[in-house]
C-alpha positions, 0 to 999 in steps of 0.5 A: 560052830555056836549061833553068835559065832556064825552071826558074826561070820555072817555079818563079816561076809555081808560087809565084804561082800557089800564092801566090794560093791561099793567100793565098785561104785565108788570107782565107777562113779569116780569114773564117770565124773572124769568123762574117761570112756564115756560114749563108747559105754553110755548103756552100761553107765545108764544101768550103773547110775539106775542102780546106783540111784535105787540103792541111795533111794532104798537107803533114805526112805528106809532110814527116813520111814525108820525116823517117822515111825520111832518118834510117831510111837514113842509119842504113842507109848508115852502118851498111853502109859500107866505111870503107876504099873511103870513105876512098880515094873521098873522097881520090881526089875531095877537089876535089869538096868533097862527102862520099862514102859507100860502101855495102857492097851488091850492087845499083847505088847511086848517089845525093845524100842531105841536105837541107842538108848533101848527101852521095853515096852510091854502093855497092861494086857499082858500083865493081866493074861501071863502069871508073873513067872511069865511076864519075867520071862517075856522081860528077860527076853527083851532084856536081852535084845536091849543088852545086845542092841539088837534094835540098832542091829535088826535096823541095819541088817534092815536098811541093807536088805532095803538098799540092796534088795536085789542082790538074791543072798540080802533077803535069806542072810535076814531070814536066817539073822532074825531067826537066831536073834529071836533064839538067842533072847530066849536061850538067855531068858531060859538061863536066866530063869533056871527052866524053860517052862514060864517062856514054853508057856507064854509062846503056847498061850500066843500060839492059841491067842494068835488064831483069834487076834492076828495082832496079838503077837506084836512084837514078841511072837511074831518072829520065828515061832516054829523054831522057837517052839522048838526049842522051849518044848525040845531043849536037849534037841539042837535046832537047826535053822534052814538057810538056802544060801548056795543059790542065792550066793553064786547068783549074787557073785554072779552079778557082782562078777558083772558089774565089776567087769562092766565098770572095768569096760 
């Protein structure tokens, strides 16, 4: 089965099996606004609403917090930006169809910012430390989480571990989702490229740069570097992604399993 073709299976089993929670609550709520059975289960009622109270709180400070920090540094992008190097990156790659903003900074800098309308950010710093073959694939793989709007995707798989965290699969099914959507951007970089050389290159120089600035891999390197390499430095070997899923899915049917038979009281 190919990388997309699981996501996709992944995202299905997290939407029914998040389907069916909430669809418990719903009715537990319905429930409970109607008063039927009310004193004779108020323990179990107290923990539905606690969880149900957790989850709306985990939901909104994570859409809210989301809000603040996109605003607060698309004014700082805009703010530092090199209009002369943005203009020549923009026509240099007009084929891309997605807008380039160079920052005026002296740390790497290279990710998609938007929910709807993606854009890349990339700062002058990494114009001066990677060759132009380099920069193109740094490009190329931002290019490819704008196309598949991953900065929209990567925001709800977030605000769903967020809400419903303490469901023991959430965390594992992100682990692994962000991993192959790291993969995924450069396999596309690599293709659109002819040659896995410029990328193998920069995730080197980052690996090496990362020692001496922690900060430097933000955000292109910071996520799945051990699989990435992986795959740049050994392309004819599949790479195979742990996910410890077993576990995490049977205690969280478990729970699920409680607390339909606990509305169901």
């Amino acid at each position: 089965m190919s990388p997309p073709v699981k996501l996709r299976w992944i995202r299905v089993l997290l939407a029914v099996f998040l389907g069916l929670f909430s669809a418990q609550m719903v009715f537990f709520a319905t429930r409970q606004i109607d008063g039927s059975q009310l004193g004779a289960n108020l323990l179990i009622y107290i923990v539905f609403d606690l969880v149900i109270g957790y989850t709306l709180i985990r939901a909104i400070w994570r859409i809210t917090a989301q809000l603040y920090l996109s605003r607060k540094w698309y004014k700082r992008f805009t703010s530092n930006q090199h209009h002369k190097l943005t203009k020549q990156l923009n026509y240099k790659y007009q084929s891309f169809g997605t807008k380039i903003i160079v920052v005026q900074d002296d740390t790497f800098l290279a990710l998609a910012i938007g929910l709807f309308k993606p854009r890349i950010v990339i700062s002058t710093q990494v114009l001066h430390l990677f060759s132009d073959n380099e920069v193109k694939a740094i490009l190329l793989h931002e290019q490819f989480h704008c196309r598949n709007r991953d900065t929209l995707k990567t925001f709800m798989m977030t605000l769903l571990t967020d809400a419903f965290g303490y469901w023991p699969i959430m965390m594992p099914i992100f682990r692994y989702y962000e991993t192959w959507t790291e993969l995924l951007a450069d396999r596309f970089a690599i293709r659109q490229m002819g040659t896995e050389l410029p990328l193998a290159s920069v995730l080197l120089k980052l690996a090496k740069l990362g020692k001496t600035q922690p900060a430097a891999a933000v955000h292109f390197a910071a996520s799945a570097l051990h699989y990435r390499m992986i795959q740049v430095l050994e392309p004819h070997q599949t790479v195979k992604v742990k996910i410890a899923l077993l576990r995490p899915l049977l205690a969280s049917l478990s729970l699920l399993l409680l607390f339909m038979l606990g509305g169901d009281t």
